[in-house]
N, CA, C and O atoms as CSV, one atom per row, in Angstrom:
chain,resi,resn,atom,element,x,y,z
A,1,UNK,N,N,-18.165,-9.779,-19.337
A,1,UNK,CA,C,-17.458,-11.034,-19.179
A,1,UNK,C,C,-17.804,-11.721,-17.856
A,1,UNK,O,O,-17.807,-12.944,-17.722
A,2,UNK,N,N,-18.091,-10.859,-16.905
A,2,UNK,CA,C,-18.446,-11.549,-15.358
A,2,UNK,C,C,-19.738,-11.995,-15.379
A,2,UNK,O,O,-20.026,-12.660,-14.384
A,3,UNK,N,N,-20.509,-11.869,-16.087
A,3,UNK,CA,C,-21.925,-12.667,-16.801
A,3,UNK,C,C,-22.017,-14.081,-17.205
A,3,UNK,O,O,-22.518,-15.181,-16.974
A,4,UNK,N,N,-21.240,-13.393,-17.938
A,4,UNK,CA,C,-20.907,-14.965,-19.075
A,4,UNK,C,C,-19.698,-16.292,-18.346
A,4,UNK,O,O,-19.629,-17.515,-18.471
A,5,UNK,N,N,-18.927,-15.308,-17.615
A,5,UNK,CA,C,-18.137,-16.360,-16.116
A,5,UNK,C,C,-19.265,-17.444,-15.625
A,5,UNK,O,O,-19.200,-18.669,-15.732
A,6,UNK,N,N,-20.609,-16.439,-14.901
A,6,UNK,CA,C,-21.001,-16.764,-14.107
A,6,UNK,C,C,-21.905,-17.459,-14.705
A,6,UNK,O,O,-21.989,-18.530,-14.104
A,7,UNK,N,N,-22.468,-17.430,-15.379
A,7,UNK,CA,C,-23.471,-18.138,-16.934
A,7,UNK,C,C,-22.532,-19.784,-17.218
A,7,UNK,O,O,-23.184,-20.823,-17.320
A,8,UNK,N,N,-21.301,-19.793,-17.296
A,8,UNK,CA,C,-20.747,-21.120,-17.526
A,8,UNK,C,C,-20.347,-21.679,-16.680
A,8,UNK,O,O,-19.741,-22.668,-17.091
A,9,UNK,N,N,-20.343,-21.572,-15.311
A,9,UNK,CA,C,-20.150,-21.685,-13.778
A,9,UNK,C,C,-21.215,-22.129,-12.894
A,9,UNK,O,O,-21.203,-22.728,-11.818
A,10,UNK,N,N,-22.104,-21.692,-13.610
A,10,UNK,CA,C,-23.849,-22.280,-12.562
A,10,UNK,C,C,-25.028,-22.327,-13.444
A,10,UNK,O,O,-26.034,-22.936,-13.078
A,11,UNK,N,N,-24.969,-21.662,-14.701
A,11,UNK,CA,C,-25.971,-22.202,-15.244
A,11,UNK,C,C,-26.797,-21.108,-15.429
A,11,UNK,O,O,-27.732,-21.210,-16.223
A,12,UNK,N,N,-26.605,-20.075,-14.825
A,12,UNK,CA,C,-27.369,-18.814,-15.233
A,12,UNK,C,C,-26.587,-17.413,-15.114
A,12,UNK,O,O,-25.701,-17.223,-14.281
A,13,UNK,N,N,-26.975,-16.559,-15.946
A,13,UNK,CA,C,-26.307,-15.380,-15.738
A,13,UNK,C,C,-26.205,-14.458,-14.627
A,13,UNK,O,O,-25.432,-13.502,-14.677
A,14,UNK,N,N,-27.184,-14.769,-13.306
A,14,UNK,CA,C,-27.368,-13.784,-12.503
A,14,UNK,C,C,-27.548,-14.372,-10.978
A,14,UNK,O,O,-28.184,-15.324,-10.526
A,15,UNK,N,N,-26.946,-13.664,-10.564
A,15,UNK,CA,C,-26.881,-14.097,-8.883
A,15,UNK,C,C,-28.541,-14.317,-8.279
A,15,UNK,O,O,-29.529,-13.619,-8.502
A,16,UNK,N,N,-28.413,-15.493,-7.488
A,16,UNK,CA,C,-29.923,-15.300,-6.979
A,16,UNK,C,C,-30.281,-14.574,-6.259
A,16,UNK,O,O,-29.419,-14.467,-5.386
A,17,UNK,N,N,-31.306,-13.792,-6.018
A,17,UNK,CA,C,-31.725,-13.033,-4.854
A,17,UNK,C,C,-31.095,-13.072,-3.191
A,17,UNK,O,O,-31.152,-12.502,-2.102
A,18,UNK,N,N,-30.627,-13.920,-3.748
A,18,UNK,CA,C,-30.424,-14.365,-1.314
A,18,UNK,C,C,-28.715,-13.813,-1.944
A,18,UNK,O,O,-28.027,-13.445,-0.992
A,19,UNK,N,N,-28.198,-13.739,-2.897
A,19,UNK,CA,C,-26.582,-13.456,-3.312
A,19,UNK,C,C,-26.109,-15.166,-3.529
A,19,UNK,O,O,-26.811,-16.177,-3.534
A,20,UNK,N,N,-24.790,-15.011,-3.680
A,20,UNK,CA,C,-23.940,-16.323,-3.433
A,20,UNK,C,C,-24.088,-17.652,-2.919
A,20,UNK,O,O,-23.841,-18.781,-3.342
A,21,UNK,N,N,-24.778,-16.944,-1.415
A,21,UNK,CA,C,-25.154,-17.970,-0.619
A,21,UNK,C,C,-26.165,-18.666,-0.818
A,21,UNK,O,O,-26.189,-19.764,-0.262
A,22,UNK,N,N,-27.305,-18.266,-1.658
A,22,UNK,CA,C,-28.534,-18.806,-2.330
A,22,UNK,C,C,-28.143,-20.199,-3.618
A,22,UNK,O,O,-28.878,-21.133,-3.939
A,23,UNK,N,N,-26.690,-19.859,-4.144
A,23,UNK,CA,C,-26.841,-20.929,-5.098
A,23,UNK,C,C,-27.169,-22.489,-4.708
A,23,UNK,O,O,-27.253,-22.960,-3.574
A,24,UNK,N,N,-27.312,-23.077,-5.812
A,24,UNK,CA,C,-28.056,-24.515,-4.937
A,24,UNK,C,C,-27.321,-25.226,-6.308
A,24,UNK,O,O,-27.292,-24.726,-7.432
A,25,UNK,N,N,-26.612,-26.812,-5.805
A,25,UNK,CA,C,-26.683,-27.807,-7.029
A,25,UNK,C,C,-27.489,-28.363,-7.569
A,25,UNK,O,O,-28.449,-28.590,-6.831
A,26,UNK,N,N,-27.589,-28.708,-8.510
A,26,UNK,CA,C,-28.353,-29.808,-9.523
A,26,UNK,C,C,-29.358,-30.700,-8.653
A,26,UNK,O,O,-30.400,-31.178,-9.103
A,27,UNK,N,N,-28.959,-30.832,-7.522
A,27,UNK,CA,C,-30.765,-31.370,-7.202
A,27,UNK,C,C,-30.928,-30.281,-6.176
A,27,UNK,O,O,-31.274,-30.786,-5.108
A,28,UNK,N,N,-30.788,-28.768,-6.095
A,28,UNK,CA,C,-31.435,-28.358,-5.467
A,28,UNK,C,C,-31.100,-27.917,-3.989
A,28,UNK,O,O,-31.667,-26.995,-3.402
A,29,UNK,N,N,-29.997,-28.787,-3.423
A,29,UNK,CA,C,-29.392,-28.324,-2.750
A,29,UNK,C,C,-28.548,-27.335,-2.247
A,29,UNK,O,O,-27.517,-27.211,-2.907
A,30,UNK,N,N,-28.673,-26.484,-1.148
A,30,UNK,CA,C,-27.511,-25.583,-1.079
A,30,UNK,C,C,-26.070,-26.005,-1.701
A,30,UNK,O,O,-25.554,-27.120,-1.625
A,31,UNK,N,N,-25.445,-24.631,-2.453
A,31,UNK,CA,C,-24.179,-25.589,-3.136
A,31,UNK,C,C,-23.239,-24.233,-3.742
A,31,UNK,O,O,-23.309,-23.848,-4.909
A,32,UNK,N,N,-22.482,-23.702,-2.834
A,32,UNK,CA,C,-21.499,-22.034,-2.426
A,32,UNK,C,C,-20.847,-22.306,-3.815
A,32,UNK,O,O,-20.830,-23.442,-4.289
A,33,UNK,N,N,-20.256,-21.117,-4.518
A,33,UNK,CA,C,-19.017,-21.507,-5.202
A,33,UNK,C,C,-18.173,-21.598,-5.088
A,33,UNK,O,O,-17.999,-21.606,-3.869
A,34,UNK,N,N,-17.145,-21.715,-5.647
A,34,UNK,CA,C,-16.098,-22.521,-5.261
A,34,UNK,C,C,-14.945,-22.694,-6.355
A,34,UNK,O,O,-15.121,-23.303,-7.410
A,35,UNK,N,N,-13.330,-21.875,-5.847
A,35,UNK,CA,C,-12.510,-22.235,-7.255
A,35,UNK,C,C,-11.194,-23.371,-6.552
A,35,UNK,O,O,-11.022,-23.343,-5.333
A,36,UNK,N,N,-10.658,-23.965,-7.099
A,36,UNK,CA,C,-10.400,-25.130,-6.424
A,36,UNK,C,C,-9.034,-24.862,-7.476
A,36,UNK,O,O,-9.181,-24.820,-8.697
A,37,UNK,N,N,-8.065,-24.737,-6.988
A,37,UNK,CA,C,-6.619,-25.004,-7.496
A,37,UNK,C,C,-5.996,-26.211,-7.750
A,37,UNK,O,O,-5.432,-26.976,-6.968
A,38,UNK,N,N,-6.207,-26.301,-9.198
A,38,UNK,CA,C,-4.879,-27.605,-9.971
A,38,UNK,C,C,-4.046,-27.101,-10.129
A,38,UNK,O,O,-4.058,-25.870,-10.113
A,39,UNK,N,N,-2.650,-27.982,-10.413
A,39,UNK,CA,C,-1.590,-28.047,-11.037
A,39,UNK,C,C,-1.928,-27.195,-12.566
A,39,UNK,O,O,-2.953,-27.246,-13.245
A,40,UNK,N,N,-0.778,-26.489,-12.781
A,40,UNK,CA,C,-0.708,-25.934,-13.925
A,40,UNK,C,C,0.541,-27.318,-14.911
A,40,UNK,O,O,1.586,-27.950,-14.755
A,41,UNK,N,N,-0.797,-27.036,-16.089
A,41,UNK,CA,C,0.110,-27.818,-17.232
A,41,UNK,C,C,0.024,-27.469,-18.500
A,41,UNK,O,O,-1.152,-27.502,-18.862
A,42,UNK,N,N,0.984,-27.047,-19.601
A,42,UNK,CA,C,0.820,-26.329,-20.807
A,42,UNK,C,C,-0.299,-26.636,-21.398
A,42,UNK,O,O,-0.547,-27.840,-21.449
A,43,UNK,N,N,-1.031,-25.933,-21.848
A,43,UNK,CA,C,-2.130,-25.933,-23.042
A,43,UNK,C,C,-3.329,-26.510,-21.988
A,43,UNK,O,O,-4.289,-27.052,-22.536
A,44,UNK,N,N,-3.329,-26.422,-20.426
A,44,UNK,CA,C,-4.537,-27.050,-19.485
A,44,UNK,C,C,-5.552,-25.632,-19.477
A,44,UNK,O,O,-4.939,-24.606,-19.183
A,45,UNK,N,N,-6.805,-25.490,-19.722
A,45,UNK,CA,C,-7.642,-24.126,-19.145
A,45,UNK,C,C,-8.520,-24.629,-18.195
A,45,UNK,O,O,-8.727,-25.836,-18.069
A,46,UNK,N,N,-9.234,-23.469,-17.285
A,46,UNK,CA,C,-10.092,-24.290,-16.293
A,46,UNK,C,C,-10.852,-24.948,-17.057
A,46,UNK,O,O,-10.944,-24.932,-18.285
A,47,UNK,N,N,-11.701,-25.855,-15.857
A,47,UNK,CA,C,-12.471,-26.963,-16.009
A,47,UNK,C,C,-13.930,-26.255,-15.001
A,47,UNK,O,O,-13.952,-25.828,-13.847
A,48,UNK,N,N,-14.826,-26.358,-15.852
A,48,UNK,CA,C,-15.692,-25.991,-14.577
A,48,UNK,C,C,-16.937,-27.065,-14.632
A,48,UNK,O,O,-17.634,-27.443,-15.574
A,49,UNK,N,N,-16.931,-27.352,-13.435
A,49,UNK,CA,C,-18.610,-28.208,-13.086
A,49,UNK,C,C,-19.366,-27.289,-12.479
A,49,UNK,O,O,-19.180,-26.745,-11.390
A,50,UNK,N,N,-20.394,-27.124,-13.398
A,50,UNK,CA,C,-21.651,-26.168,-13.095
A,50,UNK,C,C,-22.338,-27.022,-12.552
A,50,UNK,O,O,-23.260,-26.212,-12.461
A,51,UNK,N,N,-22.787,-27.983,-12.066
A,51,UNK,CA,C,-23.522,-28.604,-11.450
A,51,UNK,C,C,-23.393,-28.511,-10.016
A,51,UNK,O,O,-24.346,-28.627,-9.246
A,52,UNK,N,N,-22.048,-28.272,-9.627
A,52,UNK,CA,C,-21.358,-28.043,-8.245
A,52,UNK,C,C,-20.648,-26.799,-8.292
A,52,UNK,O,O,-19.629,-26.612,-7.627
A,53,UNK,N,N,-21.326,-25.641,-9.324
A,53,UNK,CA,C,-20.762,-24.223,-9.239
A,53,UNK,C,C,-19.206,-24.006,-8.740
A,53,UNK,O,O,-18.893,-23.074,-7.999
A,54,UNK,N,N,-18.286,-24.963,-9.229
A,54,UNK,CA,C,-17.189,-24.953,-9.053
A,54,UNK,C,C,-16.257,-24.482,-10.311
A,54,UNK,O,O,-16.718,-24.329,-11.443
A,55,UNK,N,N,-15.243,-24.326,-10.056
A,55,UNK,CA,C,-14.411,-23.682,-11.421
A,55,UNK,C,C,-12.876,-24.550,-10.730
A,55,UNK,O,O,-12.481,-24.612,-9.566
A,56,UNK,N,N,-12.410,-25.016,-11.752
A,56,UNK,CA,C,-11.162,-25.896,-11.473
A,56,UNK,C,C,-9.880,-25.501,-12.153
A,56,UNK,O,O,-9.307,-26.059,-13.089
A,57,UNK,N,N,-9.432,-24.017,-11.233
A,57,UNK,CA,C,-8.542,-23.380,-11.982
A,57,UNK,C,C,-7.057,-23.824,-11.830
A,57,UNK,O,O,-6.624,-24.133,-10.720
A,58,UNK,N,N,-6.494,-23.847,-12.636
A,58,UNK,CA,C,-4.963,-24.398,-12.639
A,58,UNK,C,C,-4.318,-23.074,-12.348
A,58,UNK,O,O,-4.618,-21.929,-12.686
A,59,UNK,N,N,-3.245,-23.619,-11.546
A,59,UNK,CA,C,-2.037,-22.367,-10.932
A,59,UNK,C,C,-1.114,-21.676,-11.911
A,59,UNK,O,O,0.094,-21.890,-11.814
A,60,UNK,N,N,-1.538,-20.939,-12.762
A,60,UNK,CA,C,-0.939,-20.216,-13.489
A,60,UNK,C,C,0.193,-19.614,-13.027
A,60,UNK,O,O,0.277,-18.895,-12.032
A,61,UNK,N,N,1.277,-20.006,-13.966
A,61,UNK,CA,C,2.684,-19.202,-13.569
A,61,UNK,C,C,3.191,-17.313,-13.214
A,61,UNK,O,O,4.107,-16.706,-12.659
A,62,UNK,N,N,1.831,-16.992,-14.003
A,62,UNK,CA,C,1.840,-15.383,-14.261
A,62,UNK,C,C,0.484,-14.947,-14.234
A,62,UNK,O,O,-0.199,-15.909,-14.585
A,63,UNK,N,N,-0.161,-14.064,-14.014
A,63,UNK,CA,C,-1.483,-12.959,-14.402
A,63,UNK,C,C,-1.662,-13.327,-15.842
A,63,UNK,O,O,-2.688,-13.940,-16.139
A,64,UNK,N,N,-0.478,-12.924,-17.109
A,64,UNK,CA,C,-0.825,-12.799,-17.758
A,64,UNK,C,C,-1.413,-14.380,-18.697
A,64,UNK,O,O,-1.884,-14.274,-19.829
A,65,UNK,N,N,-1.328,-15.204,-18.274
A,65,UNK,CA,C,-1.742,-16.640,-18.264
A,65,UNK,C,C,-3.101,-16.613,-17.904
A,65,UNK,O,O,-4.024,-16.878,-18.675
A,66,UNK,N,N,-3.240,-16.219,-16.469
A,66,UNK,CA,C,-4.450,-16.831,-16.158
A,66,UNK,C,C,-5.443,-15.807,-16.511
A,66,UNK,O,O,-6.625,-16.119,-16.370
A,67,UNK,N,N,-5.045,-14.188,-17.114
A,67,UNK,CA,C,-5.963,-13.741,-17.820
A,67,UNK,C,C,-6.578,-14.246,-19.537
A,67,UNK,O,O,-7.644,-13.851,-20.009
A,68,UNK,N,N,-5.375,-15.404,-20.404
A,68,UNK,CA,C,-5.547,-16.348,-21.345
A,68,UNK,C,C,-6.683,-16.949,-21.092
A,68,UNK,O,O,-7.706,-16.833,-21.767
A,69,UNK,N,N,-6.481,-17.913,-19.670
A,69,UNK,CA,C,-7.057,-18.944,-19.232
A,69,UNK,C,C,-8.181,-18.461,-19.676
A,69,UNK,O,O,-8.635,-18.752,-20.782
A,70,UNK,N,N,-9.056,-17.221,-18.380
A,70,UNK,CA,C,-10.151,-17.075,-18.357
A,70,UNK,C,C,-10.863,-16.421,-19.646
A,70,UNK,O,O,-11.968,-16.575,-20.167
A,71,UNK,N,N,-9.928,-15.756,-19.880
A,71,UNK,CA,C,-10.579,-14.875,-21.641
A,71,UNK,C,C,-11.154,-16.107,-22.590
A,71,UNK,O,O,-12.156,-15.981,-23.295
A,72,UNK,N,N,-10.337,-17.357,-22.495
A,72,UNK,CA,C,-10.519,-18.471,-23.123
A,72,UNK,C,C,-12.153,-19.139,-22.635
A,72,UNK,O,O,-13.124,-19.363,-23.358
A,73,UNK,N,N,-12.018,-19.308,-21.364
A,73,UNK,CA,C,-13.184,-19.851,-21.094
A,73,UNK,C,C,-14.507,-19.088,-21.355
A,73,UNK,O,O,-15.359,-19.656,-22.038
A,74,UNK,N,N,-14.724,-17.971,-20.918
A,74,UNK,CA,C,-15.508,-17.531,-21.066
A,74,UNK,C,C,-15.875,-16.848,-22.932
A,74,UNK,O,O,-16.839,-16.123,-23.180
A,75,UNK,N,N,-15.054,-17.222,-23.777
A,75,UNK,CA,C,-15.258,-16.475,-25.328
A,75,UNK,C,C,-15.279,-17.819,-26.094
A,75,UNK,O,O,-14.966,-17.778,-27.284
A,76,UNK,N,N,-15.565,-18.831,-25.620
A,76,UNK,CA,C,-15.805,-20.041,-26.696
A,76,UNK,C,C,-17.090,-19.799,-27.226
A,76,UNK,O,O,-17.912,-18.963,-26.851
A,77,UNK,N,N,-17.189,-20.816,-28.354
A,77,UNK,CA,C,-18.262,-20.748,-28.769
A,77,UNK,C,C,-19.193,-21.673,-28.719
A,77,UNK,O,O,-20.300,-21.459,-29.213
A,78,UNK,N,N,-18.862,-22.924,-28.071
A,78,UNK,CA,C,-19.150,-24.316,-28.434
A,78,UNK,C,C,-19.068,-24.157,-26.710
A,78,UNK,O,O,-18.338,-23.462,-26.003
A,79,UNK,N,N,-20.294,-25.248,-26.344
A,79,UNK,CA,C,-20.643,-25.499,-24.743
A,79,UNK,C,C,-20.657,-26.920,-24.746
A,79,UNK,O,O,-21.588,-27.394,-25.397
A,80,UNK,N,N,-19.771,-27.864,-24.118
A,80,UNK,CA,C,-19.728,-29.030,-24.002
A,80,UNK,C,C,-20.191,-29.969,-22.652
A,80,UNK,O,O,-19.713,-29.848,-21.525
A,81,UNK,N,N,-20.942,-30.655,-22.945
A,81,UNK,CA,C,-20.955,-31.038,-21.523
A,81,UNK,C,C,-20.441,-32.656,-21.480
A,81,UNK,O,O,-20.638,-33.447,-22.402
A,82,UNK,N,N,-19.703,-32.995,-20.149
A,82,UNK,CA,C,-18.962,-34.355,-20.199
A,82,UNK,C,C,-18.966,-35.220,-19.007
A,82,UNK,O,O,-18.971,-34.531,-17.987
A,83,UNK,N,N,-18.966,-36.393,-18.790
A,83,UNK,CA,C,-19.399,-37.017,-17.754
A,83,UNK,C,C,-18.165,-37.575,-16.999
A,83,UNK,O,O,-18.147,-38.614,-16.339
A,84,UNK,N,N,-16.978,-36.582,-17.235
A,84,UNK,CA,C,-16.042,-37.080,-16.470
A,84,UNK,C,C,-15.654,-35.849,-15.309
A,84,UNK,O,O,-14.792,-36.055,-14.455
């Protein structure tokens, strides 16, 4: 599952050689990851921009939520991409 996290998070399954600090954005630039806390709102799961290796996780009320959340994100089947 920490594959497939990291696979819908940046765009590839595997850390680059330099580690973490090696990732780079969409043009190439150095570009760290990064999880960035929203507001929690019923039926919201993260949001992630792989382009900016960010993950836009909402503040889950409990563990057992934000283990939903992520089980959710990472077991879809369908990969969408959106320009908002």
């Amino acid at each position: 599952d920490r594959a497939k996290l990291l696979q819908f998070t940046t765009g590839s399954s595997r850390v680059p050689i330099q580690g973490f600090k090696g990732l780079t954005s969409y043009d190439g630039r150095l570009c760290p990851f990064s999880l960035h806390g929203v507001p929690y709102e019923y039926g919201i799961f993260p949001k992630v921009h792989s382009c900016f290796n960010r993950i836009d996780l909402p503040i889950y009320p409990s563990r057992a939520l934000l283990a939903e959340g992520l089980f959710v994100l990472v077991n879809i089947q369908c990969m969408a991409f959106t320009m908002a």
